[in-house]
N, CA, C and O atoms as a GROMACS GRO file, in nm:
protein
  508
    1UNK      N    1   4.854  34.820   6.461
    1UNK     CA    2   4.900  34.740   6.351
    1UNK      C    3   4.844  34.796   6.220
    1UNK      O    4   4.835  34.725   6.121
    2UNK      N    5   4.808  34.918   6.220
    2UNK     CA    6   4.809  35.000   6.082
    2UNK      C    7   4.893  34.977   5.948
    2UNK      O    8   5.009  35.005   5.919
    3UNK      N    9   4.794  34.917   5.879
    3UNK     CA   10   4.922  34.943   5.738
    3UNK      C   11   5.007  34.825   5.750
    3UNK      O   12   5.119  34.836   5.700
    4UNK      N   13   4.974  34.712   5.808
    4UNK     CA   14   5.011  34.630   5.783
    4UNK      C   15   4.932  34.472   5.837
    4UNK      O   16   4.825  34.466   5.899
    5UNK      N   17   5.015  34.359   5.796
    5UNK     CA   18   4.929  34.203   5.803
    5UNK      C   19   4.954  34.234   5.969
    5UNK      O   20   5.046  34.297   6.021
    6UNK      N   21   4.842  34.168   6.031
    6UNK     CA   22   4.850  34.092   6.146
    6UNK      C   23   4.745  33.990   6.179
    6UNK      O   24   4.648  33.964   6.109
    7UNK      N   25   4.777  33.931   6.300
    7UNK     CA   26   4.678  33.811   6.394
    7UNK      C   27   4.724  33.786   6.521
    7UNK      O   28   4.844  33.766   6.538
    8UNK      N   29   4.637  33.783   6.626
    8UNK     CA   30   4.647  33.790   6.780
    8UNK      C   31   4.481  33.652   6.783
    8UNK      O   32   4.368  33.624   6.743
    9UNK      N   33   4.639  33.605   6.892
    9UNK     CA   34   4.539  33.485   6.978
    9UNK      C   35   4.530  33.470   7.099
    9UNK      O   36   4.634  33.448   7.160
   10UNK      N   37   4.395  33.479   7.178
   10UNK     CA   38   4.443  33.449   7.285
   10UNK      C   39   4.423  33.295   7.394
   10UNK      O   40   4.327  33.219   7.405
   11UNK      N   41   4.522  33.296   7.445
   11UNK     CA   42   4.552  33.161   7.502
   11UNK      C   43   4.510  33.133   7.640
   11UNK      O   44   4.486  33.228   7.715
   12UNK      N   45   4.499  32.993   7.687
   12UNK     CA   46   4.474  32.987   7.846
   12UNK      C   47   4.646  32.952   7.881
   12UNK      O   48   4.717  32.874   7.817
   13UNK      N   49   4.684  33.030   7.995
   13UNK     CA   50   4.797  33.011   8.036
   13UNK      C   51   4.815  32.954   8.080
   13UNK      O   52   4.790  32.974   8.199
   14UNK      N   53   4.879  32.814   8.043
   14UNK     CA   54   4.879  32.645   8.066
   14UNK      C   55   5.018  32.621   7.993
   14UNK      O   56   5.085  32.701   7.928
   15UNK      N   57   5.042  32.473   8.026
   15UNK     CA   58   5.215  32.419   7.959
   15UNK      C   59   5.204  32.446   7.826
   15UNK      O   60   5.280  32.519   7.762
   16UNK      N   61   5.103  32.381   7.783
   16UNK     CA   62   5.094  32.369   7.636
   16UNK      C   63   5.057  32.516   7.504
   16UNK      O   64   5.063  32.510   7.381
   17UNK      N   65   5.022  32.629   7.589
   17UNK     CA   66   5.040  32.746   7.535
   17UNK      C   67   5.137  32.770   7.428
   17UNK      O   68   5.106  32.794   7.311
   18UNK      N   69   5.303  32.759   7.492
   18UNK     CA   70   5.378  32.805   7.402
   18UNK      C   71   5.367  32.687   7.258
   18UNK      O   72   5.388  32.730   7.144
   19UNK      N   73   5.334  32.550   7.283
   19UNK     CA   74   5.333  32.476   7.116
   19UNK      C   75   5.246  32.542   7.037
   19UNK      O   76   5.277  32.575   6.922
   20UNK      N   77   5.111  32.571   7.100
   20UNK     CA   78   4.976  32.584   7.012
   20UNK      C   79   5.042  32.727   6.949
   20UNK      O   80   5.019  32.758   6.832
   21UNK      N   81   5.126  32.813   7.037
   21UNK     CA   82   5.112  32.972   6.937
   21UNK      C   83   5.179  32.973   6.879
   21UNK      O   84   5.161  33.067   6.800
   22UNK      N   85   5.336  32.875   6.842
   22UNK     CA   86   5.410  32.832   6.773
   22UNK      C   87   5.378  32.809   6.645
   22UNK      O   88   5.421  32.870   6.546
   23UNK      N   89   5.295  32.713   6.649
   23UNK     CA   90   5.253  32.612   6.545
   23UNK      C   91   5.123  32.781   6.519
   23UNK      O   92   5.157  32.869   6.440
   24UNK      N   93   5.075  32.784   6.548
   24UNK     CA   94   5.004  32.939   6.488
   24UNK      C   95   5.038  33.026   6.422
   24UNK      O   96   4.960  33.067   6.336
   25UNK      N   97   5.161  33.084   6.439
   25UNK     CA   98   5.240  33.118   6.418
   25UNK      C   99   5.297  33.116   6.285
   25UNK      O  100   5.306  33.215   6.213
   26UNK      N  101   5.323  33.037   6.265
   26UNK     CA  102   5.398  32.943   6.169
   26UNK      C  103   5.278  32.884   6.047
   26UNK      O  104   5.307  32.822   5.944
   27UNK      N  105   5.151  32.921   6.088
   27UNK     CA  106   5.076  32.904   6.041
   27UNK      C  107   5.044  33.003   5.924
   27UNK      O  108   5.034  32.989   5.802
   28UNK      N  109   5.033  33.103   6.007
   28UNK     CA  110   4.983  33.237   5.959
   28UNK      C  111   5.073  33.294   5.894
   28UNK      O  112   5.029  33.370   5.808
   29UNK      N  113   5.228  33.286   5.904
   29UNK     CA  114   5.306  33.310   5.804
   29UNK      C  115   5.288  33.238   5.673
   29UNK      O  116   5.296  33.297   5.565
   30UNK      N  117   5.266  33.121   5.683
   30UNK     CA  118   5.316  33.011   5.566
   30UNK      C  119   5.146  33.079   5.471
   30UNK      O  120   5.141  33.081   5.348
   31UNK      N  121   5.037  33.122   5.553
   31UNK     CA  122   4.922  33.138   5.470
   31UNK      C  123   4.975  33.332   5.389
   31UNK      O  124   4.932  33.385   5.286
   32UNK      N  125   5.074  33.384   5.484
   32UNK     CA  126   5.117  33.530   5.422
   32UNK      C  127   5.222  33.474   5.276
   32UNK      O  128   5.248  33.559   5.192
   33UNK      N  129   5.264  33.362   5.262
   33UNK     CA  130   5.375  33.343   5.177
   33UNK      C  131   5.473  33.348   5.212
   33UNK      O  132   5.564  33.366   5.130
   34UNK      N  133   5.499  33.334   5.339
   34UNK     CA  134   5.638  33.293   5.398
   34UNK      C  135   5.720  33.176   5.451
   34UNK      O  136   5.663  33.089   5.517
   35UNK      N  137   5.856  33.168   5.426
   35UNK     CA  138   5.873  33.033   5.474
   35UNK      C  139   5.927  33.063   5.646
   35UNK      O  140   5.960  33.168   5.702
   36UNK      N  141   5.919  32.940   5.688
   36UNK     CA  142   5.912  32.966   5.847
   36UNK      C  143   6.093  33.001   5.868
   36UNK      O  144   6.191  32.938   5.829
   37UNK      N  145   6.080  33.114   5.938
   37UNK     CA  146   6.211  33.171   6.000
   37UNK      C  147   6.233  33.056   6.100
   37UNK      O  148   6.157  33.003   6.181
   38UNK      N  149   6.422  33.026   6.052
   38UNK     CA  150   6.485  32.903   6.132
   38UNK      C  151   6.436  32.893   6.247
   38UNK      O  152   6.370  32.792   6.273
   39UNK      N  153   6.455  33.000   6.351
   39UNK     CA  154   6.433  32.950   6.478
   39UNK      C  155   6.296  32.961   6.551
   39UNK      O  156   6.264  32.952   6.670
   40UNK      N  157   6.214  32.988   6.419
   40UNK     CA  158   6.081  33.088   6.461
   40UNK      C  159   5.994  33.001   6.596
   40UNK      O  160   5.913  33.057   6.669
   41UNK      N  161   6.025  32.881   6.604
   41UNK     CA  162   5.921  32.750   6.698
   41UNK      C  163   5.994  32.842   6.854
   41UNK      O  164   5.924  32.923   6.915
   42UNK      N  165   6.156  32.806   6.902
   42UNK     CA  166   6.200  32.857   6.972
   42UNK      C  167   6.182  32.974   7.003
   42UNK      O  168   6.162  32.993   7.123
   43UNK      N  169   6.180  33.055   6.941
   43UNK     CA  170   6.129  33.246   6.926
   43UNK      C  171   5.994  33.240   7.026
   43UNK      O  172   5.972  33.274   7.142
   44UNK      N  173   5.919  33.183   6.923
   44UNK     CA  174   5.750  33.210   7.014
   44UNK      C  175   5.788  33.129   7.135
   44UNK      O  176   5.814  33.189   7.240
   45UNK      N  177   5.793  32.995   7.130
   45UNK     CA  178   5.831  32.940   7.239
   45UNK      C  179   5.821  33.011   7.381
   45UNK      O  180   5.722  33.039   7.448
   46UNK      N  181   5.951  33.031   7.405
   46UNK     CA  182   6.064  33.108   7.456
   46UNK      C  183   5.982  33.257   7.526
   46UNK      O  184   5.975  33.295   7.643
   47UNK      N  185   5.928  33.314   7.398
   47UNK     CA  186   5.799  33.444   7.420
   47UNK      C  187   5.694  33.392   7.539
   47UNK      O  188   5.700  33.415   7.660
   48UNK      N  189   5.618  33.333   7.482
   48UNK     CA  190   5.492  33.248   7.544
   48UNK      C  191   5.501  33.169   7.626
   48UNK      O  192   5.393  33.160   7.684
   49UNK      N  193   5.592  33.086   7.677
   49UNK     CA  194   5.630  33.033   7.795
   49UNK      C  195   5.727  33.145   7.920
   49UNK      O  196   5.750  33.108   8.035
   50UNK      N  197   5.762  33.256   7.874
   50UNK     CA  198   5.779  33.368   7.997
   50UNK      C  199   5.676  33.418   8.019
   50UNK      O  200   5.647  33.395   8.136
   51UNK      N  201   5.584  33.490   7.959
   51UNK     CA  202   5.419  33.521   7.918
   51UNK      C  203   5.343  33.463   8.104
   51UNK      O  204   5.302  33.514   8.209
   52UNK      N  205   5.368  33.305   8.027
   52UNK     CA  206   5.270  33.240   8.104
   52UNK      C  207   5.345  33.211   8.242
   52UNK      O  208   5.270  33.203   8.340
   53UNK      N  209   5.479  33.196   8.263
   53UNK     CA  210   5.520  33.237   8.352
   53UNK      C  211   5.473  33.321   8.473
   53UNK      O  212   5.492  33.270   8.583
   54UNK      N  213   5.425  33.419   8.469
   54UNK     CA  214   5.386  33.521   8.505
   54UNK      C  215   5.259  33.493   8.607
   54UNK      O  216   5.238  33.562   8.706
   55UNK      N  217   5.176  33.378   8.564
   55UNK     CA  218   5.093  33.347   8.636
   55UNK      C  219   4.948  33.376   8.625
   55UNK      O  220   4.854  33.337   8.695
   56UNK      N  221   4.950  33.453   8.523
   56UNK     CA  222   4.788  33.487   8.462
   56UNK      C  223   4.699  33.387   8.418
   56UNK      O  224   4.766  33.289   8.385
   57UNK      N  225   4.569  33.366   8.400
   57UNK     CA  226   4.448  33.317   8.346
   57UNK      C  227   4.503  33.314   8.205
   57UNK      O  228   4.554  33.210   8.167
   58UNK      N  229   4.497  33.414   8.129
   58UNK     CA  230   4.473  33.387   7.949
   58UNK      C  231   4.659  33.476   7.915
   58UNK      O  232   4.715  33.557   7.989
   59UNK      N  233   4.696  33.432   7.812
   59UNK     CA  234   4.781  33.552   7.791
   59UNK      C  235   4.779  33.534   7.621
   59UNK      O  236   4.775  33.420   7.576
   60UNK      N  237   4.783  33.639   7.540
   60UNK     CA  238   4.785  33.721   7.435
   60UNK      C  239   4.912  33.688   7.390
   60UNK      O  240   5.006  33.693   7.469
   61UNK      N  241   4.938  33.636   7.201
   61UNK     CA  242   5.005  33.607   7.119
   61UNK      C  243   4.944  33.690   7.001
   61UNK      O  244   4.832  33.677   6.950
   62UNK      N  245   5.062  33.794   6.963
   62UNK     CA  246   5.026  33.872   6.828
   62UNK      C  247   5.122  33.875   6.728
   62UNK      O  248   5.240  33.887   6.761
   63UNK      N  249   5.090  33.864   6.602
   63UNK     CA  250   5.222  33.854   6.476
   63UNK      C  251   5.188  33.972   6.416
   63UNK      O  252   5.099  34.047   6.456
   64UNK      N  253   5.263  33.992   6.312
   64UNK     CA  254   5.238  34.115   6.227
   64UNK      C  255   5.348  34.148   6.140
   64UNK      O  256   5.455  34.178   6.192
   65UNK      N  257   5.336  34.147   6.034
   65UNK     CA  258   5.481  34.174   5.862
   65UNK      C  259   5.430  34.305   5.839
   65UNK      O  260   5.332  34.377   5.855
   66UNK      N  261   5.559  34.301   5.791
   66UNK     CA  262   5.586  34.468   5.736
   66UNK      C  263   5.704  34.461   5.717
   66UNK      O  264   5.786  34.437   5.806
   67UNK      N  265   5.736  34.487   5.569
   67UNK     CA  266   5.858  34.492   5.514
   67UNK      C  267   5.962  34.400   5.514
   67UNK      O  268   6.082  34.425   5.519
   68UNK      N  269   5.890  34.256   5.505
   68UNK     CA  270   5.989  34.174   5.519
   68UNK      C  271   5.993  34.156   5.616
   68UNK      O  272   6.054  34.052   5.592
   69UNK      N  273   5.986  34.157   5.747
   69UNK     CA  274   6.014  34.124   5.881
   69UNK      C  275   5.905  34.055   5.985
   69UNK      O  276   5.800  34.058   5.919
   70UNK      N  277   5.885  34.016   6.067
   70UNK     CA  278   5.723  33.956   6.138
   70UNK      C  279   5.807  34.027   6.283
   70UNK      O  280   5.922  34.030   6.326
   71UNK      N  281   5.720  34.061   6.310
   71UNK     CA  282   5.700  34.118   6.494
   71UNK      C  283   5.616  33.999   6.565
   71UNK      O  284   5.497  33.991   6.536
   72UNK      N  285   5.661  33.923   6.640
   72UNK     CA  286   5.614  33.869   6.743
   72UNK      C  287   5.602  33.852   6.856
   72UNK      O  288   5.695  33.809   6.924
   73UNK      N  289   5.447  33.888   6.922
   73UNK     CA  290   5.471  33.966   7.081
   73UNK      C  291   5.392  33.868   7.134
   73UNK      O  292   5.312  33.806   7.064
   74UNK      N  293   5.415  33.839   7.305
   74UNK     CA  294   5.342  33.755   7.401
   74UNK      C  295   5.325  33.843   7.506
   74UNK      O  296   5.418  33.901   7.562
   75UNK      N  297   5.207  33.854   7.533
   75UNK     CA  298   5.157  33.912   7.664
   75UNK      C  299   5.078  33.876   7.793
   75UNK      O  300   4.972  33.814   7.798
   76UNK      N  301   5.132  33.913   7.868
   76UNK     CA  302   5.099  33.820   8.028
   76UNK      C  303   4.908  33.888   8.085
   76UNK      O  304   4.806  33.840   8.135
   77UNK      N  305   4.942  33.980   8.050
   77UNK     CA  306   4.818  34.066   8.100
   77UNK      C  307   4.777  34.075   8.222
   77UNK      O  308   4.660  34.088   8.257
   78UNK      N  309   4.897  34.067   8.311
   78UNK     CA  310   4.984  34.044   8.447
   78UNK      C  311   5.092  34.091   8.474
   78UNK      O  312   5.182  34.038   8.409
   79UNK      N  313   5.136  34.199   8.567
   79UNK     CA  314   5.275  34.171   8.602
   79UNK      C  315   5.356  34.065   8.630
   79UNK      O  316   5.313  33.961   8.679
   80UNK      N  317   5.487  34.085   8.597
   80UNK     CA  318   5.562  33.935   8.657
   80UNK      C  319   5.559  33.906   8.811
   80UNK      O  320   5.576  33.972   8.914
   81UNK      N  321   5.535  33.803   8.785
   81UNK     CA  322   5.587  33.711   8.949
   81UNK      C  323   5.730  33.735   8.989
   81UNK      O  324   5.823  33.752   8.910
   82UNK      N  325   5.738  33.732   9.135
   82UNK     CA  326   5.893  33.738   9.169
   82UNK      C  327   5.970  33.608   9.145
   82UNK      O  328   5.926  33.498   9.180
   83UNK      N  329   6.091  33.625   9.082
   83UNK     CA  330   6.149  33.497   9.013
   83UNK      C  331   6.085  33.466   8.875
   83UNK      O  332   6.083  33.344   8.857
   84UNK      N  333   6.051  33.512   8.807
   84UNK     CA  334   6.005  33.537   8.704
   84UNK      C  335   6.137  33.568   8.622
   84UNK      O  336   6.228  33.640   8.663
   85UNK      N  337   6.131  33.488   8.469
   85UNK     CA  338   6.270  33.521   8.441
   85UNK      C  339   6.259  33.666   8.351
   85UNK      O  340   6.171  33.697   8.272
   86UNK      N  341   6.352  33.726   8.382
   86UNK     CA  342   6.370  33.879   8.378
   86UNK      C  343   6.432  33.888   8.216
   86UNK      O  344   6.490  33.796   8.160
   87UNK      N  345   6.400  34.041   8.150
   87UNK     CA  346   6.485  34.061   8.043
   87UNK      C  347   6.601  34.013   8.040
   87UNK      O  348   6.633  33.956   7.936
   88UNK      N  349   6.716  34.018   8.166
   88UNK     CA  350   6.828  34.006   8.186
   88UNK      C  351   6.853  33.861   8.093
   88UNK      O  352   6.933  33.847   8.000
   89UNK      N  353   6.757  33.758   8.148
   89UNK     CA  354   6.808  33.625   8.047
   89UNK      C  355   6.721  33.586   7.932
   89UNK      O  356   6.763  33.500   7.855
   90UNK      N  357   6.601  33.643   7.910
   90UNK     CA  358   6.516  33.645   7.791
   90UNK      C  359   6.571  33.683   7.697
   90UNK      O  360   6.569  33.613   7.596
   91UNK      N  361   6.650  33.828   7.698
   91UNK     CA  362   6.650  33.925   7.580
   91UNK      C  363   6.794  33.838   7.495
   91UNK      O  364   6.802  33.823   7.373
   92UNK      N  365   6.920  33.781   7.622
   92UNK     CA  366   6.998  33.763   7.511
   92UNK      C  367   6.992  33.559   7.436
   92UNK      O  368   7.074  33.493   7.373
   93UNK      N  369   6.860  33.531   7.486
   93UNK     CA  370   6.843  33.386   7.388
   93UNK      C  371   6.771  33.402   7.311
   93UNK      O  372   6.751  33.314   7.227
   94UNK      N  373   6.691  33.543   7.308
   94UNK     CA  374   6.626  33.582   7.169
   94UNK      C  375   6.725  33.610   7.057
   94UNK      O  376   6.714  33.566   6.942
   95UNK      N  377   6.832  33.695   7.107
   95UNK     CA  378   6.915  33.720   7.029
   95UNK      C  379   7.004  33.634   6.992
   95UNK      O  380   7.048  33.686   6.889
   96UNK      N  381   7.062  33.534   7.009
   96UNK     CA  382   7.128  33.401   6.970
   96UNK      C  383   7.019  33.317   6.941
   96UNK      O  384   7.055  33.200   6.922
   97UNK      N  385   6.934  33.331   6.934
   97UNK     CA  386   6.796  33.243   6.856
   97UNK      C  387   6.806  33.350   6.717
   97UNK      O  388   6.782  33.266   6.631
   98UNK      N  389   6.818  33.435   6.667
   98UNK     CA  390   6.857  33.476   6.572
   98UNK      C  391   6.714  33.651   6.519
   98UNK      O  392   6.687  33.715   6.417
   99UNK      N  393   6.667  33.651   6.678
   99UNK     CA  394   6.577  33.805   6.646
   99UNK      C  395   6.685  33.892   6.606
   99UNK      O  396   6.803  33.884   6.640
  100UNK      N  397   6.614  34.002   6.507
  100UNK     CA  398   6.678  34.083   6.471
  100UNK      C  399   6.721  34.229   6.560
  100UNK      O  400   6.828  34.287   6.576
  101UNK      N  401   6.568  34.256   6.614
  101UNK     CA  402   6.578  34.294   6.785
  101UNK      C  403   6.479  34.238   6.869
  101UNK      O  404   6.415  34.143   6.825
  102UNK      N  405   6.460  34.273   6.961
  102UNK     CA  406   6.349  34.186   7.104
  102UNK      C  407   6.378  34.293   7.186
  102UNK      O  408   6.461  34.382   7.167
  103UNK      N  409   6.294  34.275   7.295
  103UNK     CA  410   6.208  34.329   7.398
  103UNK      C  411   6.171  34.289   7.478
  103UNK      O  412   6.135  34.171   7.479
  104UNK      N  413   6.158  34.401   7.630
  104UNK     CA  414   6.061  34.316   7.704
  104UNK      C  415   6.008  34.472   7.804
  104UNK      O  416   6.077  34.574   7.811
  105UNK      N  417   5.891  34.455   7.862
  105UNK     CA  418   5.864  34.566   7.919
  105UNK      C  419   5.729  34.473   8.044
  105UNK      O  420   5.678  34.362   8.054
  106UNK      N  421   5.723  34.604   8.116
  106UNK     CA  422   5.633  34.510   8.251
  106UNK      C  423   5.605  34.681   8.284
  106UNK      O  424   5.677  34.777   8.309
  107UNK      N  425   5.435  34.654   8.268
  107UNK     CA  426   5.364  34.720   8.331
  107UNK      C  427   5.259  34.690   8.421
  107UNK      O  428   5.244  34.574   8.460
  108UNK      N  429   5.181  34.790   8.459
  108UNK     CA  430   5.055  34.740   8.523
  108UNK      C  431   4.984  34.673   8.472
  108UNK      O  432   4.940  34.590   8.551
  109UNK      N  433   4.938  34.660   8.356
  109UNK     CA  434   4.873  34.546   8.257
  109UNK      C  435   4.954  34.428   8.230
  109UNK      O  436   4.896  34.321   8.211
  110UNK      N  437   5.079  34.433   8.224
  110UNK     CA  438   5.086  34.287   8.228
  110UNK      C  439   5.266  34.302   8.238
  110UNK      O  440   5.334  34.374   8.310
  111UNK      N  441   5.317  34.168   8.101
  111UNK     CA  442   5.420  34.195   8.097
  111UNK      C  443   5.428  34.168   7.924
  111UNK      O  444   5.343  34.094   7.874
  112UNK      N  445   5.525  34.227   7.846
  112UNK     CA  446   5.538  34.221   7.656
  112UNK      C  447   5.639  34.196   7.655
  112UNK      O  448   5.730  34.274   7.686
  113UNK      N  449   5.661  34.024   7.603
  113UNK     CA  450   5.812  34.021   7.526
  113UNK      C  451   5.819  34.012   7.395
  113UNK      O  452   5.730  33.938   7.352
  114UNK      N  453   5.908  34.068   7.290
  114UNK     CA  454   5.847  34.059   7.164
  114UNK      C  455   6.009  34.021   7.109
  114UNK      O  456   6.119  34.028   7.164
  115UNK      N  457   5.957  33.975   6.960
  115UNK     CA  458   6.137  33.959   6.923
  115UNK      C  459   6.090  33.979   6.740
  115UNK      O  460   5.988  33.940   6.684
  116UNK      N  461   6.184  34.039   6.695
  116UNK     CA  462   6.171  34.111   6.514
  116UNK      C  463   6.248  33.995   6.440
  116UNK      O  464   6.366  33.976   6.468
  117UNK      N  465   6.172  33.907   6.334
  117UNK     CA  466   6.226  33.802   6.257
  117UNK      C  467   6.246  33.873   6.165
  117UNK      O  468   6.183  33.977   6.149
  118UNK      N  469   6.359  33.822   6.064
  118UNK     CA  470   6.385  33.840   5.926
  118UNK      C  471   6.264  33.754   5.854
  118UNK      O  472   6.227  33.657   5.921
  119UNK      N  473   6.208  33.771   5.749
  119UNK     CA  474   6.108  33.660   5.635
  119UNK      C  475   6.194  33.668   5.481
  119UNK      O  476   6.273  33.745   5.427
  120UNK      N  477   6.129  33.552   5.453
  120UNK     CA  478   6.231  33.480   5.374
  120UNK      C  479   6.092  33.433   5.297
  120UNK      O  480   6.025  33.336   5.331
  121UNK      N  481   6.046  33.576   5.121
  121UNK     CA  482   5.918  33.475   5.118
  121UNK      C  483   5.932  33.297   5.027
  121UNK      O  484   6.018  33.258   4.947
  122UNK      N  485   5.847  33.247   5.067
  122UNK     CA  486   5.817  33.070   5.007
  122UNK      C  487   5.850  33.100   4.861
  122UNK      O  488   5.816  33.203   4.802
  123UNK      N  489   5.930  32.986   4.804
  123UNK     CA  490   5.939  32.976   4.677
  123UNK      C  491   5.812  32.963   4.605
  123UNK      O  492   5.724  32.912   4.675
  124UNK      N  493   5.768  32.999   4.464
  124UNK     CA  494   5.672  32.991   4.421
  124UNK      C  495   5.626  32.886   4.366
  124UNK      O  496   5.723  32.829   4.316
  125UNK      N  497   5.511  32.814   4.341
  125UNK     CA  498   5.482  32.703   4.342
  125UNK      C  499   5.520  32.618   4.202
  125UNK      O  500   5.416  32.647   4.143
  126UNK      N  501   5.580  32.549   4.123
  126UNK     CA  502   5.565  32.552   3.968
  126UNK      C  503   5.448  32.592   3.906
  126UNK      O  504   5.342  32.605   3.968
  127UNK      N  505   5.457  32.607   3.828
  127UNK     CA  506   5.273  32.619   3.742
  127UNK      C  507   5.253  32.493   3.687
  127UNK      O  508   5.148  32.469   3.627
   0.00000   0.00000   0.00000
C-alpha cells in the first residue's frame, strides 16, 4: 500500500464481523473526506461474511484510496471450505452492488475477496 491512504483490521471470525468492518469502513473513509459509496455497507458486508465463511479463527479487513477510488479486501487466512460460496456467485453481486472491479483468489494462506469503489469526496463544511 505504497503511496497511498490505508487501514487493516483484524477481526474474530464470528456473525457479527461483517457489521463491525462495515461500519469501519465507512469510518475511515468519512475521516479521509469521503462520503460513503452507495452500496459500500453491502460491499464489505458481502466481502467479510465469505471471509468468515471459510471457517478461520481471525480474518483480515483492509481499505486503501488512491485516486479517487477505495480498494476493499477481506481475508480468510484459510483456504475455503467445501461449499464455500465460490467467485462464481461473489464476483457478480459485487458487481451489481456497484464495484468498479472485484476479485477473488484462494491460496494456501487463505482466501482474498476484494471489490474497487468509486469516492465521491464530502461536501465541504460552510465556514
Amino acid at each position: 500500500m505504497r503511496n497511498r491512504r490505508g487501514a487493516s483490521w483484524s477481526l474474530e471470525a464470528r456473525p457479527w464481523a461483517p457489521a463491525k468492518a462495515a461500519g469501519k469502513v465507512a469510518e475511515r473513509l468519512a475521516e479521509w473526506g469521503f462520503e460513503t459509496p452507495r452500496h459500500l455497507d453491502e460491499v464489505v458486508r458481502l466481502a467479510v461474511s465469505t471471509v468468515v465463511g471459510d471457517g478461520g479463527r481471525r480474518v483480515s479487513v483492509h481499505v486503501s484510496e488512491q485516486d479517487g477510488r477505495a480498494l476493499v479486501l477481506a481475508f480468510s487466512h484459510r483456504p475455503a471450505t467445501p461449499g464455500a460460496p465460490s467467485g462464481e456467485t461473489v464476483l457478480p453481486t459485487l458487481r451489481d452492488l456497484g464495484a468498479d472491479s472485484c476479485g477473488t483468489e484462494v491460496t494456501g494462506e487463505g482466501r482474498r475477496v476484494w471489490a474497487l469503489l468509486a469516492l465521491t469526496p464530502a461536501p465541504a463544511d460552510p465556514p
